[in-house]
SEMILUM-764219 format. One record per residue: residue in one letter; x, y, z of N, C-alpha, C in turn. Coordinates in steps of 0.1 Angstrom, whole numbers, plus 5000, padded with zeros to 4 digits. Layout:
<atoms>
aXYZXYZXYZ...
</atoms>
This chain:
<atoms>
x500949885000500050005000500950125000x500650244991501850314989501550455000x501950525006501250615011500750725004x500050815010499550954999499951055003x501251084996502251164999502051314991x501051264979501251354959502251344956x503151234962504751174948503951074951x504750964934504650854936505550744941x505550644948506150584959507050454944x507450514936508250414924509050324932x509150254941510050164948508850064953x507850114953506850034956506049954947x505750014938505349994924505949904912x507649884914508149814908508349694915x508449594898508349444905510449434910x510249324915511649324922512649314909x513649394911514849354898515049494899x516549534888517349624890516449684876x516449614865516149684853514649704852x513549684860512449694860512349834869x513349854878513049944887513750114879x514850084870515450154861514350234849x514450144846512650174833511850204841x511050194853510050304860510850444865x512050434865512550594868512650654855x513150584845512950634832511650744828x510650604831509550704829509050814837x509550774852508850914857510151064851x511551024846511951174843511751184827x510751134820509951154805509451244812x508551224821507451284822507351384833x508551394840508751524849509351624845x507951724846508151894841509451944844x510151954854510951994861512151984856x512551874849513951854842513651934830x512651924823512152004808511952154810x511552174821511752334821512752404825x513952354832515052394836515052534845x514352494854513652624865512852704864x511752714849511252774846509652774848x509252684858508252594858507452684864x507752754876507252844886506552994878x507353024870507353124860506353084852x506053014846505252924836503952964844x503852884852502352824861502052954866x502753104869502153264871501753294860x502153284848501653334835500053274834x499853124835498753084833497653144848x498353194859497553224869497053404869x498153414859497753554856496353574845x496853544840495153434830494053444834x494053384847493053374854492553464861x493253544868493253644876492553784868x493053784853492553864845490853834840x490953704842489153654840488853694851x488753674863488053734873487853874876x489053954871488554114870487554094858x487554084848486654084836485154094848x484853994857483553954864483354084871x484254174872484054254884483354404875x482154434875481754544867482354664859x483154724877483454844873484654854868x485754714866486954714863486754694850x485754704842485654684829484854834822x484154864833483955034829484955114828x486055104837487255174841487855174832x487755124821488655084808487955174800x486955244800486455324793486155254775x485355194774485355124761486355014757x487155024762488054934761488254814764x487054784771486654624780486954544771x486654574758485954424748487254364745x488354454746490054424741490554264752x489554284763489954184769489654034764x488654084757487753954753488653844744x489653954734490653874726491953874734x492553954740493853954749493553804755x492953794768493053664774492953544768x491953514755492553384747493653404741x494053494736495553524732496653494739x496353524753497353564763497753354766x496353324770496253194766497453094765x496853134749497253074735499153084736x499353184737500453234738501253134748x500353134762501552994770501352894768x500552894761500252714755501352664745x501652724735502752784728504052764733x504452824742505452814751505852724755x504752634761504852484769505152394758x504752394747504852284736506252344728x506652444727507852444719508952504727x508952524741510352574748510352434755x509352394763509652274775508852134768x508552154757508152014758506951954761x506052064765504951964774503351964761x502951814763501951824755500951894757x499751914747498751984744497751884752x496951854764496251714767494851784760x493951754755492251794753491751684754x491151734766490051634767488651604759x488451504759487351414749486151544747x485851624761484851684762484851854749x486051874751486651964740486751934726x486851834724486751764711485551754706x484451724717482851734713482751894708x482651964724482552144721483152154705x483952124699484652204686483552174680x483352004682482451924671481152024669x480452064679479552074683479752254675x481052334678480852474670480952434656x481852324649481452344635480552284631x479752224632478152194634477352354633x477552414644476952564644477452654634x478652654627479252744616478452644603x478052514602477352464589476052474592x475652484604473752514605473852664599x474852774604474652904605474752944587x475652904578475552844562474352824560x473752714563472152684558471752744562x471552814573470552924576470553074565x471653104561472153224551471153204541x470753104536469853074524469153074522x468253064533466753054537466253204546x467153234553466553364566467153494560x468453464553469453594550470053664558x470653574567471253624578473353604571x473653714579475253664578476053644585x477053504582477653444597478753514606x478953644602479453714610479053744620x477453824618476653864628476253744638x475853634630475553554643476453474649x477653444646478853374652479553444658x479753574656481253684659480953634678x480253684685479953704696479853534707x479653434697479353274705481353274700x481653294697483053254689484053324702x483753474704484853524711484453474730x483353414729483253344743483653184745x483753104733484553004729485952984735x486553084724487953074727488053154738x487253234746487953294758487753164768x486853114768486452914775487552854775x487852764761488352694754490052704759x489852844756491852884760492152884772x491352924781491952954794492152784801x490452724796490852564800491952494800x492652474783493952414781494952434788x494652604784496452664792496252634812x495552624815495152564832495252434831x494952344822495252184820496752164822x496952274812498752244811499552284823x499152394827499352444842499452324852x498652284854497952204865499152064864x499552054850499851934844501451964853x501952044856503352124861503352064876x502052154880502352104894500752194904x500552074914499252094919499252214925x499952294930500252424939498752534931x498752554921498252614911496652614912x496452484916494952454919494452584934x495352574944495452654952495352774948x495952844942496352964935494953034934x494352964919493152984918491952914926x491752874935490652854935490252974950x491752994958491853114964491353224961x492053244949491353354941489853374938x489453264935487853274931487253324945x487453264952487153264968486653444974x488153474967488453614969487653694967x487453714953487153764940485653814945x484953654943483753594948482953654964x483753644974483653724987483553854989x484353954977484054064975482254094972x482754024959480854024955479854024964x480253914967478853874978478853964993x479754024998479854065008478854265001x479654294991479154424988477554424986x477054264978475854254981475154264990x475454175001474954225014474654365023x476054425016475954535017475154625008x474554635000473354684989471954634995x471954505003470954485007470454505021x471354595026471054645041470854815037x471354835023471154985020472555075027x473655005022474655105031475355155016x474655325017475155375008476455384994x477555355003478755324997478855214983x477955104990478054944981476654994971x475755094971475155134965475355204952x475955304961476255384950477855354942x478755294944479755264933479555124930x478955034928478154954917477054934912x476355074908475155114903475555034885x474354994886473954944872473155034862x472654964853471955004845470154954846x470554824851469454754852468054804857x466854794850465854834858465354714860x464854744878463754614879462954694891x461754614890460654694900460854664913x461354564921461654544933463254584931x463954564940465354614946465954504946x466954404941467654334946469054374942x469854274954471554334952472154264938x473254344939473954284924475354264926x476154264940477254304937478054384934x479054334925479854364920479854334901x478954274902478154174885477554284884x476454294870475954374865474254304868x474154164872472354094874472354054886x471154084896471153954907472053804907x471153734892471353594889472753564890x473953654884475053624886476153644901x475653744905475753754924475153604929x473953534927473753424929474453274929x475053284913475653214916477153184921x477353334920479153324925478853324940x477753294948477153244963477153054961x477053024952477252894946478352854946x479152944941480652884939481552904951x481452994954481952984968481952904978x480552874978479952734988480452604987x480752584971480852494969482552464970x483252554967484352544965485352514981x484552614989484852575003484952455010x483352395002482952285011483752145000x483952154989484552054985485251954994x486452025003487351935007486851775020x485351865015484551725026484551605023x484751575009484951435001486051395008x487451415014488351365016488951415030x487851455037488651525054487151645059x487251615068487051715080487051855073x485951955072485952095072486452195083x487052295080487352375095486552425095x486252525109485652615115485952715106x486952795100486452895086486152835077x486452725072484952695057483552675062x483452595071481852635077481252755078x482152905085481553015081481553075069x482352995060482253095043481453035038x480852865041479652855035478452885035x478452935049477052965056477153135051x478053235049478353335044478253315020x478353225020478253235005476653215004x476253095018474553035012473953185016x474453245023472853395025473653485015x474853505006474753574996474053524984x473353384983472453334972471153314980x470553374990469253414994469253594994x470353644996470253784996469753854980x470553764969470153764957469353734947x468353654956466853664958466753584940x467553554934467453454923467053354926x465653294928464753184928465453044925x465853074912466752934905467452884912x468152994916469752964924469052934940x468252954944467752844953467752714958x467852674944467152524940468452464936x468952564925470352514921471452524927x471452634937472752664947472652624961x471152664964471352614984471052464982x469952394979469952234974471052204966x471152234958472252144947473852124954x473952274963475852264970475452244985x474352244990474452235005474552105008x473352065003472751845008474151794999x474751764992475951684992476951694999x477251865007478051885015477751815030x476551795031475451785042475451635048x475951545035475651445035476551385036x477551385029478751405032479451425047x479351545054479451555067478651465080x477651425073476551275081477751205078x477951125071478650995070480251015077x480451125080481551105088481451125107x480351195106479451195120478051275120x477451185122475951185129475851305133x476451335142476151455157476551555150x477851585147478351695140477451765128x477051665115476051685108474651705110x474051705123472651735125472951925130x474751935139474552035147474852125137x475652125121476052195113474652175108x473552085102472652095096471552195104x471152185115471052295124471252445122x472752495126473352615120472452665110x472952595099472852645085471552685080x470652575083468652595086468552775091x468952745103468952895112469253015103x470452975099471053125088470553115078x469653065069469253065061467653125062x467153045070465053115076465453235083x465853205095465553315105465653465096x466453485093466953625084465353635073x465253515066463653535062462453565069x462353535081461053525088461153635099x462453735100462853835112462653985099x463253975087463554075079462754065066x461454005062460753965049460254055036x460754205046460554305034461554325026x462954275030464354265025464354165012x463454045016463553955008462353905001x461954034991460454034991460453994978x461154004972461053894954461953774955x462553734965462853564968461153494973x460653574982459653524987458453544979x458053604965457253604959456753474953x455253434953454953294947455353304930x456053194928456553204909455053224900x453853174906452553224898452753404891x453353454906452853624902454453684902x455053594896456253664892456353694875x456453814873456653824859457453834847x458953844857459853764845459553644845x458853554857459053404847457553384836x456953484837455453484832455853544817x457153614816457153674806458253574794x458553464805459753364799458553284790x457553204802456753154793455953194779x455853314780455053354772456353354761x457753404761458753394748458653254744x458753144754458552994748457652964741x456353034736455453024733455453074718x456053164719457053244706457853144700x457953064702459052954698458452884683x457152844689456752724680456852744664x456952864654457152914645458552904641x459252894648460952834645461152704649x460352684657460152494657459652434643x458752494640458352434628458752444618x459552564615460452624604461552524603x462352484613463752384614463752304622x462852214627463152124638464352054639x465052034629466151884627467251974635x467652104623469052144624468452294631x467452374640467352504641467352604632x467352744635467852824628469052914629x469952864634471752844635471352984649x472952984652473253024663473053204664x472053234672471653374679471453414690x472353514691473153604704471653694710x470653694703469353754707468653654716x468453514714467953454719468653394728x470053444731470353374743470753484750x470853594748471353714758470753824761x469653924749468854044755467854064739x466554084740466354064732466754194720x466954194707467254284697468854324701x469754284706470854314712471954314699x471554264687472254284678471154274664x470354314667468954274654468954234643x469354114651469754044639468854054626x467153964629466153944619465053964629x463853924621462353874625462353784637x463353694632463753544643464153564659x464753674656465253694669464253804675x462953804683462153864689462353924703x463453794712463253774727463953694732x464753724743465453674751465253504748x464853424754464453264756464753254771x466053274778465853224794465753074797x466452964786466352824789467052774777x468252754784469252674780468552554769x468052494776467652374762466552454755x465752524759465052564744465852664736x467052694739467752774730467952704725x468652594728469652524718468752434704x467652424711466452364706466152454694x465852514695465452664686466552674677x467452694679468952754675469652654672x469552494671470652404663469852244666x468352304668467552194662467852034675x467751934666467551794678468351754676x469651764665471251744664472151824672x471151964675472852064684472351984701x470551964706470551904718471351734719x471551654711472351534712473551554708x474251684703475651694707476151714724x475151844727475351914741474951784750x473751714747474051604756474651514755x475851484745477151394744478151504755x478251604756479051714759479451694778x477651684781477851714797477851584802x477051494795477551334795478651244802x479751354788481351344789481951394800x481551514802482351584814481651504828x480451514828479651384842481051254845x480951184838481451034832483051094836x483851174829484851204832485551244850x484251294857484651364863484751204875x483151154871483051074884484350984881x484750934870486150814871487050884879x487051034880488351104885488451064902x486951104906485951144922486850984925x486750874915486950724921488050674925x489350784922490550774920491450754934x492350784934493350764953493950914953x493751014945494451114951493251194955x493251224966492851334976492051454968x492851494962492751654961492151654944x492351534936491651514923490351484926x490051374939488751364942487751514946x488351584950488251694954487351794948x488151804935488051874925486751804918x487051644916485951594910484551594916x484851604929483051654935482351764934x483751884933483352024931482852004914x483251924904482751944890481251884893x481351804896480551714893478951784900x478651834910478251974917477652044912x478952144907478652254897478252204884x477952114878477652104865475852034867x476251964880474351974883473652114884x474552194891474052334894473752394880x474852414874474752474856473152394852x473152264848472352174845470452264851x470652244865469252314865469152474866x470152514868469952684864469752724848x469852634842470052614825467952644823x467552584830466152564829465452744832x465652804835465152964832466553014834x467352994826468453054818469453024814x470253114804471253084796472553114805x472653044814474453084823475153074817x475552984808476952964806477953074798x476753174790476953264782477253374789x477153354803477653554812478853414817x480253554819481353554822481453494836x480653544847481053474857480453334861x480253294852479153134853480353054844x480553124835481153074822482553004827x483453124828484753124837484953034847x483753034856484052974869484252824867x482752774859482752634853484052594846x484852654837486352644830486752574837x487052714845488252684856488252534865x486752514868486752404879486852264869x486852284856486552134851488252134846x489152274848490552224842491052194856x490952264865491652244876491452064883x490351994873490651904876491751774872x491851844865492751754856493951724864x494851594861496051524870497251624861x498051624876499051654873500051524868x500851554866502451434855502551324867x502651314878502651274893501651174895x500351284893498851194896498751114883x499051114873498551074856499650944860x500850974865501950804866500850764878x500450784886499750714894498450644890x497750724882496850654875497050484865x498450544857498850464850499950374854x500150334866500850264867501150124867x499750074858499849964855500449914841x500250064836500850054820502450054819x502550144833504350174837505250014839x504449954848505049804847504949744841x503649704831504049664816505049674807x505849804806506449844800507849824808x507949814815509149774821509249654820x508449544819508249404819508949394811x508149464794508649434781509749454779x510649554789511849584790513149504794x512449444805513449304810513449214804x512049194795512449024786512749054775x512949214766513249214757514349164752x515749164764516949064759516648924758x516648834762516248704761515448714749x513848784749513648724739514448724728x515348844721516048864714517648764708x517448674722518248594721517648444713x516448454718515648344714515148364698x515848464692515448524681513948564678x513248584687511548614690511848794687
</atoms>
């Protein structure tokens, strides 16, 4: 039994003999970063954290007003910036490009959308500029940051820390200034004023919507509470969760109710039962408390969380756009009517045509609408993959991959039913966050020989009878 140190225990691993134990150190310095970068590794894995760090200001409103028009430059810098150390890793140190299966769908799945968006030119008269430019530069700002964090991650685990501190951070700001918007303390008021009108009051953060203040109450919770899969929570992640769950009641996004306090609390919940009874009734306890009492002491605070969904009228005004649907249903059932930035983001936001009338607010009936019953059985090959992927990971012996894999696996049920009155994946702080947690799970060079180290003795096997056989002229 080897112990779980995050090295691999290669003395353990090999079968007895001098040249079997030779060929497993072989492989581990193939495949250790460290000799290939020649001290540069540390340098490497800030570039990729800088990356990141730059997506999370993107989330933050006013650091993108503060640019004065200039925000959008970010949109191509950071897949650039990317791209650029992905680049670096494959032709200064050597390190491969890994993409996962699930990435290979996603491409499948955009050139699919650039040949629906073709057939659509011929029939609607739309041009693929207008309706791809805008799905394309949220692609590759996805797409890029994932890899170059793959490859990151692939250096050395430290990095996982880095960022997920940072989201933490980031995230805490948010939700704390929200709080502060919803007690009415002028300051958090007035320097993240929006644009937004809505008839009741709810906080926003540091974001520009409630919904997305909601879920970065999500992420936080969840991110915190992850490490329950493999140990004991402290006394400060208990209070950041119970501090993230009332920043997604303060933000009075209904969905994120369902999706954020059920979907991240009861696994954490349950989880903490199975390691004790007592402790999980008295934390299940707590958290109950902080979550009602504040509703049942303060209810004029929380007066559009607590509204019945009957007499709510954005969701009255969602139904009624679904209803708008059926005339593009009929038009393209198979393939949609290719990909539109109207129907998944504000309505007339780029006017396009006739087709684009209204928002939608539901993930699957966009997709539905917009690439037909071939783009919904790509995207469900898509999350399938990443499900499937994540749980083999959750099954694994390192600690801190299981870790990761619970936090995916979590957040992608969360995405999954927040998808149902709305399009998340398409706003930055939904977008980003999801990235980040499905690269950061990925094995490092360390964890990946540990996974494989059955293939590592094989190969050393073939190595010790390769003389003999060769004598035997085989």
């Amino acid at each position: 039994m080897q112990p779980r140190t995050g090295k691999v225990n290669y003395a353990a691993l090999a079968p007895v003999g001098k040249s079997t134990s030779l060929v497993l150190d072989t492989v581990r310095r193939a495949k250790d970063p460290e000799r290939k970068m020649f001290g540069y590794r540390r340098s490497y894995m800030v570039w990729a954290y800088l990356n990141v760090f730059v997506c999370m200001l993107m989330t933050v409103l006013k650091f993108r007003e503060g640019l004065q028009g200039f925000g959008w430059m970010l949109d191509y810098m950071i897949p650039m910036s990317c791209f650029l150390q992905i680049i670096a890793g494959v032709g200064l140190f050597k390190l491969a490009v890994r993409v996962p299966f699930a990435v290979v769908a996603i491409l499948i799945f955009y050139a699919y959308a650039i040949f629906d968006g073709i057939l659509i030119n011929k029939d609607i008269g739309r041009t693929l500029f207008l309706t791809m430019g805008w799905q394309t530069t949220h692609l590759l700002a996805y797409l890029m940051v994932g890899l170059s964090l793959i490859q990151a991650v692939y250096c050395g685990a430290e990095i996982r820390k880095w960022v997920k501190w940072t989201i933490i951070v980031f995230y805490g700001f948010s939700g704390l200034v929200g709080i502060m918007q919803l007690l009415g303390v002028g300051w958090a008021l007035n320097t993240f004023q929006t644009k937004v009108e809505m008839v009741i009051f709810r906080p926003i953060g540091t974001t520009d919507y409630p919904s997305q203040l909601g879920f970065e109450g999500f992420a936080g919770l969840i991110l915190l509470g992850g490490p329950i899969i493999h140990r004991n929570l402290s006394k400060f992640e208990w209070a950041g969760i119970l501090f993230f769950a009332f920043v997604i009641l303060a933000a009075q996004y209904r969905s994120m109710y369902y999706a954020g306090l059920v979907v991240g609390l009861l696994p954490i919940v349950y989880l903490q039962f199975r390691r004790s009874k007592n402790i999980g009734l008295a934390i299940s306890a707590v958290l109950a408390a902080g979550v009602t009492i504040p509703l049942i002491l303060f209810p004029s605070k929380f007066e559009y969380g607590l509204r019945p969904a009957a007499n709510d009228p954005a969701l009255l005004a969602r139904q009624e756009s679904w209803k708008q649907l059926q005339p593009i249903i009929a038009a393209r059932p198979m393939t949609g009517i290719g990909p539109d930035p109207n129907l998944m983001v504000t309505s007339n936001m780029f006017h396009v045509d006739k087709w684009s009338s209204t928002v939608l607010d539901n993930y699957y009936i966009t997709t539905y609408a917009c690439f037909g019953y071939l783009g919904l059985v790509i995207v469900a090959t898509i999350y399938l993959t990443i499900l499937g992927g994540c749980i083999l990971r959750a099954s694994g012996d390192s600690p801190v991959v299981k870790e990761w894999a619970f936090i995916a696996v979590v957040s992608t049920f969360s995405v999954l039913l927040l998808s149902l009155t709305g399009n998340s994946i398409v706003y930055q702080p939904v977008g980003f966050f999801y990235t980040m947690v499905l690269a950061l799970g990925s094995l490092t060079w360390q964890e990946e020989l540990e996974v494989n180290r059955v293939s590592g003795i094989v190969v050393a096997i073939r190595k010790v009878l390769r003389r003999p056989m060769r004598l035997l002229g085989i």
